[in-house]
C-alpha positions in Angstrom: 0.0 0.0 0.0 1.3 3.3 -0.8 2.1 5.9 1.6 0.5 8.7 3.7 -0.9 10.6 0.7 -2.3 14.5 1.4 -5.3 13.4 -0.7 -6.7 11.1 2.2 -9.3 12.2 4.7 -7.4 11.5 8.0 -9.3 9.3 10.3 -9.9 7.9 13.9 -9.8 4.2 13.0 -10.4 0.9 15.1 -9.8 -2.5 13.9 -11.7 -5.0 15.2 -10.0 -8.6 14.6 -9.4 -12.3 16.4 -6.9 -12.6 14.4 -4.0 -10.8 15.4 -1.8 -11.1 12.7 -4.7 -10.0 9.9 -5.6 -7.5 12.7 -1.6 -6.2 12.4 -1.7 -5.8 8.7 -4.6 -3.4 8.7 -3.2 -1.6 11.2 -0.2 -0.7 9.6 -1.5 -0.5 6.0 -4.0 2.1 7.1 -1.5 4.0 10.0 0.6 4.3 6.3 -1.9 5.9 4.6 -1.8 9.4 7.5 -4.9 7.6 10.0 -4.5 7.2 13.6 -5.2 3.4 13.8 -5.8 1.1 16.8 -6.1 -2.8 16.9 -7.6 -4.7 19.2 -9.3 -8.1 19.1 -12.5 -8.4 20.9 -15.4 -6.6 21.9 -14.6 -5.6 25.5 -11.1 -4.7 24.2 -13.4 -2.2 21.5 -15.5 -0.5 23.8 -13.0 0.6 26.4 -11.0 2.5 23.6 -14.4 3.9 22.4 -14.9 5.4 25.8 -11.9 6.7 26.0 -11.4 8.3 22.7 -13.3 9.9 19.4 -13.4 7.5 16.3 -14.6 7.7 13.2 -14.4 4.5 11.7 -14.9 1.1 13.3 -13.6 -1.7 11.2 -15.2 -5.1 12.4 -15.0 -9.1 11.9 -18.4 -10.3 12.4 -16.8 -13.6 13.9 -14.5 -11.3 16.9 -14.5 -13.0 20.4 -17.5 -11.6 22.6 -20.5 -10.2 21.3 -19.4 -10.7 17.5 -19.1 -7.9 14.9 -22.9 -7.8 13.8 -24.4 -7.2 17.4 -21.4 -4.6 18.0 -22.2 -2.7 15.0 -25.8 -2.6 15.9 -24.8 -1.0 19.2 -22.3 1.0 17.8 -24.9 2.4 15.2 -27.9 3.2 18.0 -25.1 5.0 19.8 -22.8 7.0 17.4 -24.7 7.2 14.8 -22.3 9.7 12.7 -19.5 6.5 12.8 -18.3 4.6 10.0 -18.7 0.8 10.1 -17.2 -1.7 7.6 -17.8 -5.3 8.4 -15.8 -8.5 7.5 -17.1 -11.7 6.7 -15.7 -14.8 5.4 -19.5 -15.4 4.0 -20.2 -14.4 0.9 -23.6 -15.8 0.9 -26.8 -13.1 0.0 -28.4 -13.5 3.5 -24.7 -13.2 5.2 -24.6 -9.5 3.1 -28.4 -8.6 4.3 -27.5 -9.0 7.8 -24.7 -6.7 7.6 -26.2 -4.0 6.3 -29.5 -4.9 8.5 -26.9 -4.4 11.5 -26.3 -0.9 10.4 -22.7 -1.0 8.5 -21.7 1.1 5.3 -19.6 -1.5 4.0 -18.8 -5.3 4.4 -15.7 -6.6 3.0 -15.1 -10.2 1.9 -11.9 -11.6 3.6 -9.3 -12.2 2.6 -9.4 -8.4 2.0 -6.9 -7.2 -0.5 -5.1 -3.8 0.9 -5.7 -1.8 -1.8 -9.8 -2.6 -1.9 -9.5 -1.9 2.2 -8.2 1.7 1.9 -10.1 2.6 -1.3 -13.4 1.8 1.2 -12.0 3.8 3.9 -11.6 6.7 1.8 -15.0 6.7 0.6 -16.6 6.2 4.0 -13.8 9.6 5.2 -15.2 11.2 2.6 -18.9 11.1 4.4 -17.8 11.2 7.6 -15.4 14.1 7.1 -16.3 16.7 4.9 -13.8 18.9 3.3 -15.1 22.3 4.6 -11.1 23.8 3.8 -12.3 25.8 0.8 -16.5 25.6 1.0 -17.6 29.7 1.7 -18.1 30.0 5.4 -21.8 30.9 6.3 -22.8 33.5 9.4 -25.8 32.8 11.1 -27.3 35.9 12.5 -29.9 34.6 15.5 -30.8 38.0 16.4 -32.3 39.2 13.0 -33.0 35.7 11.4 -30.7 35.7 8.8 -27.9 34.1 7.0 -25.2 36.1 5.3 -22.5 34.4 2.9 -20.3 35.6 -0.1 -23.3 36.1 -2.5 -25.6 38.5 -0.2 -28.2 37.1 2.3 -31.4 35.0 2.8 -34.2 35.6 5.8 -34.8 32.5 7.4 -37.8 31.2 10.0 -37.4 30.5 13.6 -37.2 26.8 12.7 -34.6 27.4 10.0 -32.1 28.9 12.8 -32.6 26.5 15.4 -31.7 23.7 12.5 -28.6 25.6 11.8 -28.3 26.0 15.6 -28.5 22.2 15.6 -26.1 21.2 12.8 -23.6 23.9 14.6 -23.4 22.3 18.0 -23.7 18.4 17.0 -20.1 16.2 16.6 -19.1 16.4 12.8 -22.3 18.9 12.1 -24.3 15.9 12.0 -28.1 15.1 13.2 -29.9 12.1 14.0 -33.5 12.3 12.3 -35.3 11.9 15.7 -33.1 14.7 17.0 -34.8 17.3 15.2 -37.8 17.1 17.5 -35.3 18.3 20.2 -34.8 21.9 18.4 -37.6 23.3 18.7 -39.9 22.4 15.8 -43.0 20.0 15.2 -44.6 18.8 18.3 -43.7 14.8 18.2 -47.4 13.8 17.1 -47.1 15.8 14.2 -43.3 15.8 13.3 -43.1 13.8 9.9 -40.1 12.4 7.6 -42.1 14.4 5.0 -42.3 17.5 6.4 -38.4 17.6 7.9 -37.2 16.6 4.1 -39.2 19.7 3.0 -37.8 22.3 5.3 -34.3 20.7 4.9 -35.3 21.6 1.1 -35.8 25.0 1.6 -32.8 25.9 4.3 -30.4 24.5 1.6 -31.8 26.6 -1.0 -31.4 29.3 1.3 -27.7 28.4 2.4 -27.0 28.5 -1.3 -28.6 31.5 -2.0 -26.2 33.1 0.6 -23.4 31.7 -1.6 -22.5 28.2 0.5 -21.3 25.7 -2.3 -23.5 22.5 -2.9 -24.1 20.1 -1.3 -24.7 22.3 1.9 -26.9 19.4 3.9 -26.1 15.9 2.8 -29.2 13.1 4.2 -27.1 9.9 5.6 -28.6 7.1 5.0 -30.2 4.9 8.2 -28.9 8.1 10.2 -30.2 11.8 9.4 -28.4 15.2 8.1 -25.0 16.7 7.9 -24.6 20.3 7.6 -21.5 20.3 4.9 -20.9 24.3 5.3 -18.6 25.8 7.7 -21.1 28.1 9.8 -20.4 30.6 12.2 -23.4 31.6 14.6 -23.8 35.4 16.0 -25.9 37.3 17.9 -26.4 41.3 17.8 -23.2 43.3 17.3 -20.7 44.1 20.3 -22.0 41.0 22.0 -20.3 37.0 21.8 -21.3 34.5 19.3 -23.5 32.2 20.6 -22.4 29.0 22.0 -24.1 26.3 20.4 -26.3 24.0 22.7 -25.6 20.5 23.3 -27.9 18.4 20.8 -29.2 15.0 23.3 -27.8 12.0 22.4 -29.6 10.0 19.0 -32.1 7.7 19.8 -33.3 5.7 16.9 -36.7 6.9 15.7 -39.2 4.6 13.5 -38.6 7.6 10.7 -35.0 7.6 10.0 -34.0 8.4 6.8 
């Protein structure tokens, strides 16, 4: 595998594995390509590194010692929901690939996995999980007066729209579970709708662009929600601090995901 290339999303990586000598070369093909990679090699091993640290991609044999890779990832997935999952299997059967994607990965991976396949996958998943904001036109929020200002001018926006944006701002990796948005302020819960939050998401991209923010402003995650894609800077009147963003609760998953 080549070496750490500039082009490459650097990630938080675990890799999950039994087997500590497949586990080894992942480690160090991927800790090549500019990630900070860990290895470890069972589940209890997994989670005591997740508590302790921020990751961004979980790499996981469905056959690891413990709860197994499918279970993990389905735990993984109701609890950081803005992670990357890849899963290995030895299987390559059609029900063996259902039940890794029913358990909430982005990727499975048939082992033996060639090198070259594994980082082309992990740069497609950083890709998602990390969005290149370096030279995307910074958006200013202005709470106060309801309105967004960017390089092209400015767009009024509803009480709704800037508690989204408040939302996006204040959640790890700009990123919102679907059943979160029921926290910020909108649609009372009996008559919040998938419908209804794809609509207004619609509108406050149309808006984001307006203001001169480069497509894709909000990307929808699949099985997981919304990631705001713009750098976005939140402010109140003049003279006075930018607002802090408030903590978003933790995802719980909701029968409407998207």
């Amino acid at each position: 595998m080549s070496q750490s290339n500039p082009s490459h999303t650097p990630l938080s990586i675990i890799v999950a594995d039994g087997a500590d000598a497949h586990c080894r070369v992942m480690v160090d093909a991927l800790s090549r390509m500019g990630h900070a990679v860990q290895g470890v090699d069972s589940g209890d091993s997994l989670f005591k590194v997740l508590g302790a640290a921020t990751v961004h991609l979980l790499i996981l044999d469905i056959s690891l010692p413990g709860e197994g890779g499918l279970l993990i990832a389905r735990r993984i997935r109701m609890e950081q929901p803005g992670a990357g999952i890849i899963l290995l299997t030895a299987q390559s059967r059609s029900d063996d690939k259902v039940a890794c994607y029913a358990s909430g990965a982005d990727l499975y991976l048939t082992k033996p996995v060639s090198l070259q396949e594994l980082g082309a996958a992990v740069d497609s998943i950083g890709r998602r999980l990390v969005p290149d904001t370096s030279t995307s036109a910074s958006v200013t929020l202005h709470a106060h007066r309801l309105q967004i200002t960017g390089p092209l001018g400015s767009a009024d926006i509803s009480r709704r729209e800037c508690a989204l944006l408040i939302g996006f701002a204040g959640a790890p990796e700009q990123l919102l579970g679907t059943a979160q948005f029921q926290q910020l302020g909108g649609p009372a819960s009996e008559s919040f709708s998938k419908s209804a939050l794809e609509v207004q998401i619609v509108r406050l991209r149309k808006k984001l662009e307006s203001a001169g923010a480069a497509a894709p402003t909000i990307k929808a995650i699949r099985g997981v929600g919304y990631q705001l894609c713009v750098p976005l800077h939140i402010q109140r009147a003049a003279l006075m601090a930018p607002i802090q963003p408030a903590p978003v609760q933790p995802f719980t998953p909701h029968p409407t995901h998207v």
